[in-house]
C-alpha positions in Angstrom: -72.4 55.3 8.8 -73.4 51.7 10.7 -71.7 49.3 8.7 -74.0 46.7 10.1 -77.3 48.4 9.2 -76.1 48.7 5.3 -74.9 44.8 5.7 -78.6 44.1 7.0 -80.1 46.5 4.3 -78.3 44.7 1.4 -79.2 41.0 3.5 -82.6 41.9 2.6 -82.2 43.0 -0.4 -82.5 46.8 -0.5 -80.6 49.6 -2.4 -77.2 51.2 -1.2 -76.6 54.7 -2.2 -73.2 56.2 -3.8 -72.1 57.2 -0.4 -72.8 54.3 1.6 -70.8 52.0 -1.2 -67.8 54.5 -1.1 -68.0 54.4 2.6 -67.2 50.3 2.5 -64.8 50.3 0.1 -62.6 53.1 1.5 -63.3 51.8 5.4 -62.4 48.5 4.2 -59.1 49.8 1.9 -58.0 52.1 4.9 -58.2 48.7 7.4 -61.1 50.1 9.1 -63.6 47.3 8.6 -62.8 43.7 9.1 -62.8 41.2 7.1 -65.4 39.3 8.3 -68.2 43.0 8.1 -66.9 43.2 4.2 -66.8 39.6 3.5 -70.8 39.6 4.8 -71.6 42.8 2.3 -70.1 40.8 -0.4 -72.0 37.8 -0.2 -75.0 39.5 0.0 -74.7 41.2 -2.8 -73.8 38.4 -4.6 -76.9 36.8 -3.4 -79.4 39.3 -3.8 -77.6 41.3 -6.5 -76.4 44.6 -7.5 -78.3 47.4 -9.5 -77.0 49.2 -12.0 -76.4 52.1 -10.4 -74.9 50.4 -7.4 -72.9 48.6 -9.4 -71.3 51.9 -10.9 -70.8 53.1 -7.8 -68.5 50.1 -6.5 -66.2 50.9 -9.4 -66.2 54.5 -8.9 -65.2 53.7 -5.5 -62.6 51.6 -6.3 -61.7 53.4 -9.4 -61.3 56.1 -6.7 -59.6 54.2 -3.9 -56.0 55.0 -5.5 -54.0 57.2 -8.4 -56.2 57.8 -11.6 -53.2 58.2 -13.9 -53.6 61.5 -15.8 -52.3 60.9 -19.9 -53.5 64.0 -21.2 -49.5 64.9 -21.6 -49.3 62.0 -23.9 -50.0 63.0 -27.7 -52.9 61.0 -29.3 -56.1 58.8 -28.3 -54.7 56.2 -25.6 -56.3 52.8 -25.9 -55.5 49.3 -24.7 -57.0 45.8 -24.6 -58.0 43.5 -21.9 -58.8 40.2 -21.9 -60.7 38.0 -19.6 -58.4 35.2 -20.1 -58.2 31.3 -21.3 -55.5 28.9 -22.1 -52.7 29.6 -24.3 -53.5 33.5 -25.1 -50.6 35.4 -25.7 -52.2 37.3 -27.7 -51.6 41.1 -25.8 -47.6 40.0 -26.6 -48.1 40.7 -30.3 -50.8 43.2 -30.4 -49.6 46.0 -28.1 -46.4 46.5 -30.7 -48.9 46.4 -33.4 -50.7 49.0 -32.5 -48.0 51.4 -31.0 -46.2 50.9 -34.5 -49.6 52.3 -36.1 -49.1 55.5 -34.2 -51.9 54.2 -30.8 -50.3 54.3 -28.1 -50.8 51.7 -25.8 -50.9 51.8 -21.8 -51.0 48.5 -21.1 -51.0 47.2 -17.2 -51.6 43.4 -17.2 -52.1 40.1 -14.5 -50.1 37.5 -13.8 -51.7 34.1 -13.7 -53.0 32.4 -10.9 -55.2 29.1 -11.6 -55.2 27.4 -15.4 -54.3 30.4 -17.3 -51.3 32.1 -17.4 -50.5 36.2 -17.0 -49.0 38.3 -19.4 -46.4 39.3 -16.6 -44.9 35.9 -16.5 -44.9 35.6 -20.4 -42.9 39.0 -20.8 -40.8 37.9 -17.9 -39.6 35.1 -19.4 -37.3 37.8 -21.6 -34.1 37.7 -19.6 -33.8 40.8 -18.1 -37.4 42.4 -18.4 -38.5 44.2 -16.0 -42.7 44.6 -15.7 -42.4 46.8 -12.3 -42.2 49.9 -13.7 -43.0 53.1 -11.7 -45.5 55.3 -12.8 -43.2 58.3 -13.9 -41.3 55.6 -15.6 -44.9 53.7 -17.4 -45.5 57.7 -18.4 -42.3 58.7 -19.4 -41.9 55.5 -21.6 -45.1 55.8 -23.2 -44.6 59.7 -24.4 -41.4 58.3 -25.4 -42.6 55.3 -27.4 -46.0 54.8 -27.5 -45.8 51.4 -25.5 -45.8 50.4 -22.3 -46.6 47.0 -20.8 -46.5 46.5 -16.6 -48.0 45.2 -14.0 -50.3 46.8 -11.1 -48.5 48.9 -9.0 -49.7 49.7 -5.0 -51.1 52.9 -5.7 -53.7 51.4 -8.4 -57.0 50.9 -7.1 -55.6 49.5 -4.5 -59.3 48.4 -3.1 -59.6 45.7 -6.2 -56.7 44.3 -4.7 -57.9 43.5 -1.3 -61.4 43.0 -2.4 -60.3 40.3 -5.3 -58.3 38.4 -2.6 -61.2 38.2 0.0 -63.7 37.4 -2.8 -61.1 34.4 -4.4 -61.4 32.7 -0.3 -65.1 33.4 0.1 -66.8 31.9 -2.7 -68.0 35.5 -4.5 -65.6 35.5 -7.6 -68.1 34.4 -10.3 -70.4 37.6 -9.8 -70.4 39.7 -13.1 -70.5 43.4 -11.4 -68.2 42.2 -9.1 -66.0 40.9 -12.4 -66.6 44.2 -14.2 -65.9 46.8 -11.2 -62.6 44.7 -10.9 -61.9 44.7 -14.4 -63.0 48.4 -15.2 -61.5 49.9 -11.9 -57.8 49.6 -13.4 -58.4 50.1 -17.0 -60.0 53.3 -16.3 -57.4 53.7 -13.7 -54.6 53.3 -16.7 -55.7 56.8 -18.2 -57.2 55.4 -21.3 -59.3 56.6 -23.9 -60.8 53.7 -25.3 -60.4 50.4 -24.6 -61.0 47.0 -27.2 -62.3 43.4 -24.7 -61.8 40.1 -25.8 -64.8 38.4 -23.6 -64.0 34.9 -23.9 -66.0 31.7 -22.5 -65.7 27.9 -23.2 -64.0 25.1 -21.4 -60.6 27.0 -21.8 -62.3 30.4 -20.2 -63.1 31.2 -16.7 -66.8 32.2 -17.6 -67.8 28.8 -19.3 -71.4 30.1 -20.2 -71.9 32.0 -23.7 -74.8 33.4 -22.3 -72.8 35.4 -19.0 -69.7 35.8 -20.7 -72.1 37.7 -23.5 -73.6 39.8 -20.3 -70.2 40.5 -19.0 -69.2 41.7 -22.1 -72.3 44.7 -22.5 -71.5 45.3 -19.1 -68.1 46.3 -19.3 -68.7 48.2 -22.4 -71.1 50.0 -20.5 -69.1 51.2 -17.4 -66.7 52.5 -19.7 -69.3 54.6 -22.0 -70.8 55.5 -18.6 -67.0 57.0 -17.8 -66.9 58.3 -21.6 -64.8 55.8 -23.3 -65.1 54.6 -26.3 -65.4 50.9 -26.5 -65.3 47.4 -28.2 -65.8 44.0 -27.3 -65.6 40.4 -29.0 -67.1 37.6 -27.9 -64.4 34.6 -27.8 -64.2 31.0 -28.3 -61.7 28.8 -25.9 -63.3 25.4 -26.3 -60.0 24.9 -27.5 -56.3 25.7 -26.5 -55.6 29.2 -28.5 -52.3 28.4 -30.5 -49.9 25.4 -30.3 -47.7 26.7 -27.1 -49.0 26.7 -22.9 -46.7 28.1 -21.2 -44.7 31.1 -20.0 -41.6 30.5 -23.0 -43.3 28.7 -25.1 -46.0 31.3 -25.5 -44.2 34.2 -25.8 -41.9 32.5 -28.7 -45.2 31.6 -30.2 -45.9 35.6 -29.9 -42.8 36.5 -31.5 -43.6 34.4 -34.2 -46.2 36.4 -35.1 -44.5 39.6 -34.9 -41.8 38.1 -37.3 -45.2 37.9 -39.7 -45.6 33.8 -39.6 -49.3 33.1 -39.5 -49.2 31.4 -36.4 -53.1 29.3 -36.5 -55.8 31.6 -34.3 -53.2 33.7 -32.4 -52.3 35.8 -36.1 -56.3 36.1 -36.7 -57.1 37.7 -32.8 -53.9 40.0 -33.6 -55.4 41.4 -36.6 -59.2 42.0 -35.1 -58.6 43.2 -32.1 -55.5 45.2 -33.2 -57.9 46.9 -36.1 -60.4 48.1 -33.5 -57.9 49.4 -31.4 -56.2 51.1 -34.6 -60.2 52.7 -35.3 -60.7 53.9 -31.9 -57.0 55.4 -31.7 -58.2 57.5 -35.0 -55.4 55.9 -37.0 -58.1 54.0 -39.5 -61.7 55.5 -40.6 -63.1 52.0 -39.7 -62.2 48.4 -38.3 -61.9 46.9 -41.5 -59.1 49.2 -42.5 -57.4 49.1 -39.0 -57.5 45.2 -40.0 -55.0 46.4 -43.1 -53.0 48.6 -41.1 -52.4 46.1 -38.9 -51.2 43.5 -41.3 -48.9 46.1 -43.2 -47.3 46.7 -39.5 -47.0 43.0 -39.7 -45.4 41.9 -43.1 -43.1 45.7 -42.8 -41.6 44.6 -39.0 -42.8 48.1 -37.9 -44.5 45.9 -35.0 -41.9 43.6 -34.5 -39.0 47.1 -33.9 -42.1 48.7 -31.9 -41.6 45.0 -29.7 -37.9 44.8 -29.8 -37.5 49.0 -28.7 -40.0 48.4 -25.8 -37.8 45.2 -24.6 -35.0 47.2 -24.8 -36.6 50.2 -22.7 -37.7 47.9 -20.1 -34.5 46.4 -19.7 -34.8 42.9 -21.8 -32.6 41.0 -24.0 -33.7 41.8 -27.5 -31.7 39.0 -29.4 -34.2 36.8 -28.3 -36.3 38.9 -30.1 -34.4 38.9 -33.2 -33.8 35.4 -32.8 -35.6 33.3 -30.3 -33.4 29.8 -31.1 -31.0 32.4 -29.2 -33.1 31.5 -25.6 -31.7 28.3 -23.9 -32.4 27.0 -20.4 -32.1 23.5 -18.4 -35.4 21.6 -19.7 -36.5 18.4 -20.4 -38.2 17.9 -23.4 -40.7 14.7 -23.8 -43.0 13.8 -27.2 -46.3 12.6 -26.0 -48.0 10.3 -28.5 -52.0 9.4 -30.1 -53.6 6.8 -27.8 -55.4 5.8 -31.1 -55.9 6.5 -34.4 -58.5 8.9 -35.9 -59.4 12.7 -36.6 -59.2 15.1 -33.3 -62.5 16.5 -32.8 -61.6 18.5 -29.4 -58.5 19.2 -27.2 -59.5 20.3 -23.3 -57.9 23.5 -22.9 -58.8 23.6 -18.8 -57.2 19.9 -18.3 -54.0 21.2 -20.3 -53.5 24.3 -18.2 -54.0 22.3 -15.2 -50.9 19.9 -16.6 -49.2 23.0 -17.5 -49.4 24.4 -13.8 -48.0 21.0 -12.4 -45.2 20.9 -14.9 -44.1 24.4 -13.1 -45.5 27.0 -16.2 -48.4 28.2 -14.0 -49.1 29.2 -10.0 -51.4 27.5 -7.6 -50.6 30.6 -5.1 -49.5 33.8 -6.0 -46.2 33.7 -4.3 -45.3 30.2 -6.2 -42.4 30.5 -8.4 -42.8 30.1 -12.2 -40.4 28.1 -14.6 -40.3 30.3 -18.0 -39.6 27.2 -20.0 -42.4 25.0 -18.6 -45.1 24.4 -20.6 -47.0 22.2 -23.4 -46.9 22.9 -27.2 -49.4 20.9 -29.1 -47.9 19.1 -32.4 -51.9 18.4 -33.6 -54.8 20.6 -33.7 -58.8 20.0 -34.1 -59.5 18.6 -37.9 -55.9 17.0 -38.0 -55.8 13.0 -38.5 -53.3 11.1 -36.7 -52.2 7.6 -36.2 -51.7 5.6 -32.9 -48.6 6.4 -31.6 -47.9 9.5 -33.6 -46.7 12.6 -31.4 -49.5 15.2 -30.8 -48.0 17.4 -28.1 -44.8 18.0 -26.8 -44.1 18.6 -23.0 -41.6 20.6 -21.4 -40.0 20.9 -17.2 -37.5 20.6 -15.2 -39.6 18.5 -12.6 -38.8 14.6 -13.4 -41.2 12.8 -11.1 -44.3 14.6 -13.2 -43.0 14.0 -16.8 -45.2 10.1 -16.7 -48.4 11.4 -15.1 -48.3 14.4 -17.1 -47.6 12.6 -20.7 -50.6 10.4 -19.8 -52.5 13.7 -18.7 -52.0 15.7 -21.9 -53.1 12.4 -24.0 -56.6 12.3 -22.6 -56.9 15.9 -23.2 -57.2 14.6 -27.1 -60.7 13.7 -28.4 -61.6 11.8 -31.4 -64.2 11.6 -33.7 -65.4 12.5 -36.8 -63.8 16.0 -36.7 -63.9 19.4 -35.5 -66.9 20.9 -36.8 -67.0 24.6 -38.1 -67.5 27.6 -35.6 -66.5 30.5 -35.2 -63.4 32.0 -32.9 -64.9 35.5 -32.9 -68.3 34.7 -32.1 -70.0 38.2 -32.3 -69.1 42.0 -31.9 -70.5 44.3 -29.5 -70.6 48.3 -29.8 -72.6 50.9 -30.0 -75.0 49.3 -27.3 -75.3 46.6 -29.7 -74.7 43.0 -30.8 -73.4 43.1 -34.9 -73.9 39.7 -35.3 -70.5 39.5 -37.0 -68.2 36.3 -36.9 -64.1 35.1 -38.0 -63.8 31.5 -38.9 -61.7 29.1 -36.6 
């Protein structure tokens, strides 16, 4: 095939076939095509759009481009959750043990963060000692043994998502929905799931700020996956505001453990629950959503979640006293209140200007090869609806970097709006299955 000519065909806005997608992707994987050919293709595509059919195609082919991990060895319906992402969620910490301690187990390959939002990788790294570079006879062997497993991407995963997500983040074609859900899809069908639960979010805390894509991303990616036969769920999720009190790699991962101890922790216990009750139905363990909701909350109050935790941080190598006891974790930090520029009820807190502070105190990544600090990070002492007076503490900032701690405090302060108060809405916005919208909602 003439690279060229399909370039040119998609420029002006005709159809690709199966093969002539597969033959990009595995030219460009292999090193055969340039950067430059595939970086053309991309943008027009993005331009002129994708059908659904092509779209398919491209995450077959990069579905295709390395290992599809073969679980069949593995007793019982495999499912895991992904989410697309916003400021301060931590909530795939807590969940995953959830789950495995109802008897799902959970295969569960995550990100690292890059931008305003952090990666699950660096939260569970911040466990001294825990290793997330698991092989795959080790991710399998682990999850026969104890129905939990939580790594990163390894080299032999659709390895095509990696190059393509890297020449898309330096040429502008990121924000392109198929493009979002082949890269999305590619590794969770990769992972040898059966079913798989998506927390879609969108706001000013999300990377898709728009309700209306964020709600088209969502019916896409639960279409690929019935497309590939797996059963799936998604939730349409508000990040207008920080998720939680803590931003950071630490901070959230405490915040996780919290819940896991069975503290309500405000928003973070209430995403637990939901999503871990449809993973819980589609792993067969509950009849319907609702009850997977109760089973999750007796795995909760019993600590069957929080020893599912504490034996998978023990498999992969991590300390678990800081599971038992997080007070336990200590570190050089330095630790500055940051106070109410004036009196009155919060009404908002900006979620993307926090996780920007966040990165610059050292809890986030600018580049992928940038160093983290596990301790860096923001926990907010106020929330929306909360009065305070000038001068009263409303967050907390944390790192080891001295000559940010003035700019930042200042930062984090203007991240605070006030009003007459939050008004009502909804964190779960609306559920999507079966092909369609339920219309159902969970308070703030």
């Amino acid at each position: 095939m003439n690279p060229v000519e399909l370039i040119i065909r998609k420029r002006e806005d005709g159809a690709l076939t199966e093969d002539e997608i597969v033959f990009l992707v595995e030219s460009y994987t292999r090193g055969d095509l340039p950067d430059y050919q595939i970086s053309a293709f991309l943008m027009a595509a993005f331009l002129n759009g994708l059908s659904r059919d092509e779209a398919l195609a491209l995450t077959r082919a990069m579905l295709n481009s390395g290992v599809v991990l073969d679980l069949s060895g593995v007793a019982g319906t495999k499912v895991d959750k992904h989410s697309t992402g916003g400021v301060g969620d931590k909530v795939s910490i807590a969940l995953a043990p959830v789950v495995a301690a109802a008897g799902v187990p959970v295969p569960m390959i995550s990100g690292r963060g890059l931008g305003h939002t952090g990666g699950t990788l660096d939260k569970l790294e911040a466990i001294p000692g825990l290793r997330t570079d698991l092989t795959i006879a080790e991710y399998t062997s682990q999850l026969a043994d104890i129905g939990l497993v939580m790594i990163g991407q390894t080299d032999e995963i659709a390895p095509a998502d990696r190059k393509l997500y890297a020449l898309r983040d330096v040429t502008g074609t990121v924000e392109y929905i198929p493009f979002i859900a082949s890269s999305i899809m590619s590794k969770k069908l990769a992972e040898g799931i059966d079913g798989l639960v998506l927390d879609v979010k969108w706001g000013r805390g999300a990377f898709m700020r728009d309700e209306g894509k964020a709600r088209k991303l969502a019916e896409t990616l639960v279409g690929i996956a019935n497309d590939y036969g797996k059963s799936a769920v998604a939730w349409l999720t508000d990040m207008n505001d920080p998720l939680g009190y803590a931003i950071g790699n630490w901070p959230e991962t405490r915040e996780a453990i919290a819940c896991l101890h069975g503290e309500s922790v405000i928003e973070v216990s209430t995403l637990v629950e939901v999503l871990a009750g449809e993973m819980i139905w589609l792993g067969g363990k509950a009849s319907s959503a609702a009850e997977g909701r109760e089973v999750a909350r007796e795995m909760l109050s019993s600590g069957k979640a929080l020893a599912k935790f504490s034996e998978m941080v023990i498999r992969q190598g991590g300390d678990p006293r800081v599971v038992e006891d997080p007070d336990v974790m200590t570190a050089p930090t330095i630790a500055v209140d940051v106070h109410a520029s004036s009196s009155g009820t919060i009404d908002g807190i900006d979620p993307y200007q926090l996780g920007r502070v966040a990165v610059d105190l050292g809890a986030g990544r600018l580049a992928v090869t940038d160093e983290v600090d596990p301790m860096a990070g923001i926990t907010l002492l106020k929330k929306p609806g909360d009065s305070v007076q000038q001068n009263e503490a409303i967050a907390r900032l944390q790192t080891l970097r001295r000559d940010r701690i003035e700019t930042a405090a200042a930062r984090i302060a203007e991240c605070f709006s006030f009003g007459a108060g939050a008004s009502d809405r909804s964190l779960m916005a609306d559920r999507y299955v079966n092909g369609d919208w339920t219309g159902e909602s969970v308070p703030a």
